[in-house]
C-alpha positions in Angstrom: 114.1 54.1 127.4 115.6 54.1 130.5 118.5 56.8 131.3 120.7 58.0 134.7 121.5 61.8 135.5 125.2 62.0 135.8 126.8 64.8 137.9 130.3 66.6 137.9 132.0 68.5 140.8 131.2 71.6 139.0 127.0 71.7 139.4 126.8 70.5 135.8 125.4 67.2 134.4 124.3 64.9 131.5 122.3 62.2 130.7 123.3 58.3 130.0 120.7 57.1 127.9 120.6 53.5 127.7 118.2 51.8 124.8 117.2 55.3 122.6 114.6 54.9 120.8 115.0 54.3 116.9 115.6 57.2 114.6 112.4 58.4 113.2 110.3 57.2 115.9 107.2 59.4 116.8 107.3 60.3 120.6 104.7 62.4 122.7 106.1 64.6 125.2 104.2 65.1 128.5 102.2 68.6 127.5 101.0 66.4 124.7 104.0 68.2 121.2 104.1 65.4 119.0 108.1 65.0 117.7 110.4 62.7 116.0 113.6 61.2 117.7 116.8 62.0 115.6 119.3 61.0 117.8 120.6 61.6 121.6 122.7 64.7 121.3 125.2 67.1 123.4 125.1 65.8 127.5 122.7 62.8 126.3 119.6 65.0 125.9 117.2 63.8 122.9 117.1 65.8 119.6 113.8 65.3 118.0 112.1 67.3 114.7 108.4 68.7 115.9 105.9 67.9 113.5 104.0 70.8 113.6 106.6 72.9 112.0 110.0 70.6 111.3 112.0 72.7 114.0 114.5 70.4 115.5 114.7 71.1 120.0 116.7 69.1 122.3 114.1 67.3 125.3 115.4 66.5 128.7 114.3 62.2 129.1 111.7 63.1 132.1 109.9 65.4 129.0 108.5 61.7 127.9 106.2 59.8 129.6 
């Protein structure tokens, strides 16, 4: 997955995400949470369902190794 930060004039940004992984995937994040991708949501950051307890987060793309 390879994304870009994208800035506005007001201090706020997003993400473009180009080749997201599949839906369903598993992913590790970086502290070691194991998740599933559901899609890339608001400003391009990635929603994924933890497996521990099914609670859907959004991740920033650096949260990923």
């Amino acid at each position: 997955m390879n994304y870009q930060t994208e800035h506005n004039g007001k201090c706020g940004f997003r993400f473009d995400i180009e080749n997201p992984p599949v839906a369903g995937t598993e992913l590790t994040t970086k502290n070691g949470e194991l998740v599933i991708f559901d899609e890339v949501g608001m400003a391009g950051m990635l929603a994924c369902t933890r497996k521990s307890d099914g609670v859907q987060q959004l991740h920033f793309p650096h949260d990923f190794s």
